[in-house]
C-alpha positions in Angstrom: 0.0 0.0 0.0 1.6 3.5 -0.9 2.0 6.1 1.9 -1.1 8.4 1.9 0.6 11.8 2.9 -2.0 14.3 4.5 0.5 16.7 6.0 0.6 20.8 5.7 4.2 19.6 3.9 6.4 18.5 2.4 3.6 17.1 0.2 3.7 14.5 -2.2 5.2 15.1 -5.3 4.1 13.5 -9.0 6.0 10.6 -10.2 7.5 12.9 -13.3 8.7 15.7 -10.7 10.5 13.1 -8.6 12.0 11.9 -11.7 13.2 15.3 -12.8 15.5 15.4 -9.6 16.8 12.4 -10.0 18.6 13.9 -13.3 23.0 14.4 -13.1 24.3 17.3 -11.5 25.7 19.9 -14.2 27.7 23.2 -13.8 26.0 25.7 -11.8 27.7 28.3 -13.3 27.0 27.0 -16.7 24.4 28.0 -19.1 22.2 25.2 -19.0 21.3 26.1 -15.6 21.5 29.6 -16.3 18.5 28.5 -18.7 17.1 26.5 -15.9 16.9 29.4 -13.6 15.8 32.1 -15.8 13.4 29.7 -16.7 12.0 28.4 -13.4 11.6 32.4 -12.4 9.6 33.0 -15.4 6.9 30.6 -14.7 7.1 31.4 -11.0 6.1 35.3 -11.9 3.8 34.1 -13.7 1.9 32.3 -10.8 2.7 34.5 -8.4 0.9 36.9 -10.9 3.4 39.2 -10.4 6.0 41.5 -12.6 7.7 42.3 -9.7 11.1 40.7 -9.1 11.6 37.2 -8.0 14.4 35.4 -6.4 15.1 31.6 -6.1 16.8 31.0 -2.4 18.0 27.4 -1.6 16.1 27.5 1.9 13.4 25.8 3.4 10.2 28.9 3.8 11.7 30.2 7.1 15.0 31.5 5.0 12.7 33.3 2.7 11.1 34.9 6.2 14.1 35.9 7.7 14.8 36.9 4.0 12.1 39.4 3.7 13.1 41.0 7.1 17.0 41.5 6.8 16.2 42.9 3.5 13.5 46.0 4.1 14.3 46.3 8.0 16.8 48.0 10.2 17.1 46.9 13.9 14.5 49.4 15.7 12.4 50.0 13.2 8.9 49.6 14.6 6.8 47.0 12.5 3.1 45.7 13.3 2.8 41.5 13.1 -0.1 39.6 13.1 -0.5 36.5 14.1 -2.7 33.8 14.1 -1.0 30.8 15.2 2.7 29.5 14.9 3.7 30.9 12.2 2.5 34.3 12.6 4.8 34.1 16.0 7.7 32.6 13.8 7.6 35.9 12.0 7.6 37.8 14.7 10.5 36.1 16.4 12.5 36.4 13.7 12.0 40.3 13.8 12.6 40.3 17.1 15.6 38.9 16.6 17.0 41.1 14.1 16.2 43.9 16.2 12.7 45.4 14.9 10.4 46.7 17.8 7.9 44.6 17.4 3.6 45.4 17.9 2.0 42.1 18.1 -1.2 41.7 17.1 -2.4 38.6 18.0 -6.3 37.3 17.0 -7.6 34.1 18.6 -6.7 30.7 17.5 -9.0 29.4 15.2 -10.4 32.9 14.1 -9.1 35.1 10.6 -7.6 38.5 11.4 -10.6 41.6 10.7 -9.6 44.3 8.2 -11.2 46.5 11.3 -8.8 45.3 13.5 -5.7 45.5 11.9 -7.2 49.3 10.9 -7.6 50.1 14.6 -3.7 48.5 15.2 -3.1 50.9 12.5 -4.3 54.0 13.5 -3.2 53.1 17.4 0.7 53.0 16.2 1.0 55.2 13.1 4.6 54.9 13.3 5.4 51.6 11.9 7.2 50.9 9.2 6.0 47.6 8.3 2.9 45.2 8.5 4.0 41.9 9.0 0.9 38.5 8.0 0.3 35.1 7.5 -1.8 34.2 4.9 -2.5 31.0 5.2 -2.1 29.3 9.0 -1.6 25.5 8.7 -1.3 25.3 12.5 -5.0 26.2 13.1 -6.0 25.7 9.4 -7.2 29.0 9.2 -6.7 31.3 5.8 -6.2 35.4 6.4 -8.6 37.6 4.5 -5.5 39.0 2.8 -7.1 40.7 0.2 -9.1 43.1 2.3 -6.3 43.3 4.8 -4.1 44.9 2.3 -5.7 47.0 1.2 -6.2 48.4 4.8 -2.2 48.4 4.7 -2.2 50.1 1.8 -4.6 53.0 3.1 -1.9 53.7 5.6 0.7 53.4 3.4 2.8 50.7 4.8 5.5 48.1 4.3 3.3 44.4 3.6 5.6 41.3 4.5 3.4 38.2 3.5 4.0 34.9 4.5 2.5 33.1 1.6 4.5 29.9 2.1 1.4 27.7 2.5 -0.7 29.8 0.3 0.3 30.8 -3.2 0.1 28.1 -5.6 -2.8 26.4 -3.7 -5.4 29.3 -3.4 -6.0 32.5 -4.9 -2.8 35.3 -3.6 -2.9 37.9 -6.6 0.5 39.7 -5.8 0.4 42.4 -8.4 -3.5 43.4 -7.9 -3.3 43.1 -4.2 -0.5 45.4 -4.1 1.7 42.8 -1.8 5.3 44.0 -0.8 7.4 41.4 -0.3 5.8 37.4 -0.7 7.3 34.6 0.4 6.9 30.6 -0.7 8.5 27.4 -0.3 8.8 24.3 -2.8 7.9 21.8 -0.8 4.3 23.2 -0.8 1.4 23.9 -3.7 4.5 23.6 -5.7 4.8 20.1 -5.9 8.1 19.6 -5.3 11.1 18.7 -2.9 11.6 20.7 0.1 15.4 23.0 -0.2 13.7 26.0 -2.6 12.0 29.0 -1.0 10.5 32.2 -3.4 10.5 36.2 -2.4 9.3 38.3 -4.8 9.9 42.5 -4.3 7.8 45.4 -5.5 9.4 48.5 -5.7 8.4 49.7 -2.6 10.4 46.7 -1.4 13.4 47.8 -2.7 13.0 51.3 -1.8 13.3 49.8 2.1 15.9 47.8 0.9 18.1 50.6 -0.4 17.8 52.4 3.1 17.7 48.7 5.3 21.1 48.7 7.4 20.1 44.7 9.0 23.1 42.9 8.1 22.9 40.2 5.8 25.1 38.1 3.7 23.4 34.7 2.7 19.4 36.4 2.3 21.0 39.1 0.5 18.6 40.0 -2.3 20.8 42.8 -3.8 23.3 40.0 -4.5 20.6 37.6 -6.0 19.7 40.5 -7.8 23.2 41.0 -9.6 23.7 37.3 -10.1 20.0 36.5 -11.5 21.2 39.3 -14.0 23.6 37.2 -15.2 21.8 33.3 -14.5 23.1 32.8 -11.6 22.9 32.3 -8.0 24.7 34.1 -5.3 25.3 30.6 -3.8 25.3 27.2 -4.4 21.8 26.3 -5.5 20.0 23.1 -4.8 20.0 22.3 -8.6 18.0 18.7 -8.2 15.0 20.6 -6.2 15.7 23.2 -9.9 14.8 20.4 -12.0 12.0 19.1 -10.0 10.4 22.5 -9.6 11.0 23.0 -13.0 8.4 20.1 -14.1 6.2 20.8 -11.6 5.5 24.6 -12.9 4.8 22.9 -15.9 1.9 20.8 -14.7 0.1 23.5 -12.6 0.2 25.8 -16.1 -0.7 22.6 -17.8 -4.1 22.7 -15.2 -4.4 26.1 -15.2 -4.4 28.1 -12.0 -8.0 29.0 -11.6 -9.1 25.3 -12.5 -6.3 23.9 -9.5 -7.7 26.8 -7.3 -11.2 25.3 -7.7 -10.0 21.5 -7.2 -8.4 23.1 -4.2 -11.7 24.2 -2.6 -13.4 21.1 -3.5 -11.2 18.6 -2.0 -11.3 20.7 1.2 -14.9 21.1 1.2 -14.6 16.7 0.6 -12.2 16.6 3.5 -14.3 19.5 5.9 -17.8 17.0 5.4 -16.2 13.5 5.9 -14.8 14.6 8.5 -17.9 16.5 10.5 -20.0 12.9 8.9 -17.6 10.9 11.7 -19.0 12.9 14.0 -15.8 15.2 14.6 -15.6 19.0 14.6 -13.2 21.3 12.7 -11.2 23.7 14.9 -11.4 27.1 12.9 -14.5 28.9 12.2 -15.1 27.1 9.3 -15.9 30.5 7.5 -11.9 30.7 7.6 -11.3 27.4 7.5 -8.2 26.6 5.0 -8.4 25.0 1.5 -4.8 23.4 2.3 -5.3 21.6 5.3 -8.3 21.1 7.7 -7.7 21.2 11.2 -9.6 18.9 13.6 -10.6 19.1 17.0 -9.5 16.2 19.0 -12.9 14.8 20.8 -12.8 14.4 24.8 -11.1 11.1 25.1 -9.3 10.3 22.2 -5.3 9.5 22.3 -4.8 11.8 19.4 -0.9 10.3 19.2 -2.1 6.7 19.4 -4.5 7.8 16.5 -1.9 9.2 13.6 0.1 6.2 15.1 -2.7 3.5 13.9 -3.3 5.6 11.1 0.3 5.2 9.5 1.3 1.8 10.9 -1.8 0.1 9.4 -3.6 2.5 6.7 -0.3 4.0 5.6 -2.1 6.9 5.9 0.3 10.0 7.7 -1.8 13.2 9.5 0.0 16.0 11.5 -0.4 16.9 15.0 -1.0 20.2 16.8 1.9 22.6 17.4 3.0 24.3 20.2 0.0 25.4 22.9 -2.5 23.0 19.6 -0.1 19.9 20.7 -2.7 17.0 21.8 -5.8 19.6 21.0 -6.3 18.9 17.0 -4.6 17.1 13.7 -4.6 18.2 10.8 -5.3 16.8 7.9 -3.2 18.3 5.1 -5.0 18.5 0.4 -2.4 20.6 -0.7 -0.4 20.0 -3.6 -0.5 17.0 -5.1 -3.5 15.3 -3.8 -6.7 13.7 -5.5 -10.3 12.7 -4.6 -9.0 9.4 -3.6 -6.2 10.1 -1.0 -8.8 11.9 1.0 -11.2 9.4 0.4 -8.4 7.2 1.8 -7.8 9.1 4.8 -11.4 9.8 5.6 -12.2 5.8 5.6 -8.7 5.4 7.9 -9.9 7.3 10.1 -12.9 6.0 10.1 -11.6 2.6 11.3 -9.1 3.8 13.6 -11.1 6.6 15.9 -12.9 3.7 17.7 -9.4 2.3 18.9 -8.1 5.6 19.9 -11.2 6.5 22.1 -13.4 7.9 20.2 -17.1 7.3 20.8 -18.9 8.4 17.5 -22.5 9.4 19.8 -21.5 11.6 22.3 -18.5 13.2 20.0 -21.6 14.3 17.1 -23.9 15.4 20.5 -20.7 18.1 21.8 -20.2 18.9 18.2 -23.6 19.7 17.4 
């Protein structure tokens, strides 16, 4: 039986990308990976929906984070970040840590951040330089109205720093017409493809902070990429076989067509978000926020959520997450992102079907608290 991985990432990848990386090393300095790289950017502007500049980092998503900081910041700047779960607090630490005075913003777990809100933060601290948010939250499943909170950004006239990493290539994030600052993405996500290969792309509002950022930075320096993608290259040493891979997987979203893969998005979370309310369980975010990448699930009163994803992958070969952080032993998430079809959730939804039982779970009483 194959392994059914339903995680947040890395997510499975198609037969043809995993092929693509198994290809020979070649010059990295050559021109057949100049053409690789030039190309690669191309089509990643192109889903981004962007014309702004794009780099390629060999990092996991975090890099490209800590990328977007050191590269528009100075330590004791004053920035506003949001958060709505673990990765909105990653952000934030990594500000922290390079100095920025940080206004947290912090919205309930389970619940999207309100345009209203983040106005009020706003208008409360006028002096900030930069908004900081999380698009899409795998650790509570929940997806950011980002749309609508840009454009309250932009009404103040302030820095956007978007963590897209679990977003863009999986559901609508419209850089260009949303008027996003600096985006960030990672490979091993929507993308298809092997984790090592994280995405920023700049405006030129970006690189107006850039010019006057004094953070110091060597590896996440985008003026460097800059220079080098001139040319085809990298500043660094590139992960070249997660290049070739990406490369092929490009290919088949634009072979799908965004909009169509946007709408097979929604559906298998809407699949995944009723099969699992049907077993009597109940999703942990507001569902009116609830994520098209991964569904988060409560775990019901007596259930041995461990001893759960344990009999899931030891005898359905089927693989879910856990909660992070304060979420660890309160929910699992089940992750449709990427490469994933009607059957795999299918697949997962009939698992757990089999398995709840033997980790505690009493299907009557769960659907009477849930309802």
């Amino acid at each position: 039986m194959a392994l059914n991985l339903r995680i947040p990432g890395p997510t499975p990848c198609p037969q043809e990308v995993l092929e693509a990386s198994a290809r020979p090393m070649i010059d990295h300095r050559g021109p057949e990976f100049r053409e690789i790289l030039l190309r690669v950017t191309s089509k990643l502007q192109e889903l981004y929906q962007t014309k702004n500049d794009l780099f390629i980092l060999t990092a996991s998503g975090t890099g490209a984070m800590e990328a977007a900081v050191v590269n528009t910041l100075s330590p004791g700047d004053k920035v506003l970040a949001s958060t709505i779960g673990e990765f909105g607090d990653r952000f934030i630490q990594i500000a922290k840590t390079y100095g920025a005075q940080v206004e947290v913003l912090r919205t309930p777990l389970g619940k999207a951040l309100d345009p209203d809100t983040l106005r009020k933060a706003l208008q409360a601290h006028p002096d900030v330089k930069a908004v900081l948010i999380t698009h899409n939250e795998t650790s509570t499943g929940v997806t950011n109205p980002l749309e609508g909170l840009a454009k309250v950004v932009r009404e103040f006239d302030k820095l956007l720093l978007v963590d897209a990493i679990s977003s863009i290539g999986s559901i609508p994030c419209r850089v260009d017409a949303w008027g996003l600052d600096v985006v960030t993405s990672g490979s091993q996500k929507g993308w298809m493809a092997p984790p090592g290969l994280s995405m920023v792309s700049m405006s030129a509002r970006a690189w107006q902070a850039q010019a006057q950022a004094k953070t110091p930075r060597v590896y996440f320096d985008l003026a460097a990429a800059k220079r080098y993608l001139e040319r085809g290259q990298t500043p660094w040493t590139p992960a070249v076989s997660v290049f070739y891979a990406m490369d092929v997987a490009l290919d088949r979203i634009r072979k799908e067509g965004q909009e169509n893969l946007f709408r097979r998005q929604a559906r298998l979370a809407q699949m995944c978000r009723d099969g699992v309310k049907e077993l009597g369980l109940s999703l942990f975010p507001d569902e009116a926020v609830a994520s098209n990448t991964v569904t988060a699930v409560a775990v019901p009163e007596g259930v041995d959520v461990e001893r759960l994803r344990q009999l899931l992958a030891k005898e359905h070969q089927v693989v879910v997450a856990g909660g992070q952080g304060s979420l660890a032993g309160k929910l699992f998430r089940i992750g449709h992102l990427g490469y994933c079809t009607e059957e795999d959730i299918r697949g997962c939804l009939a698992a757990l079907k089999a398995t709840l039982p033997r980790a505690g779970f009493q299907a009557v009483g769960a659907a009477r608290r849930s309802g």
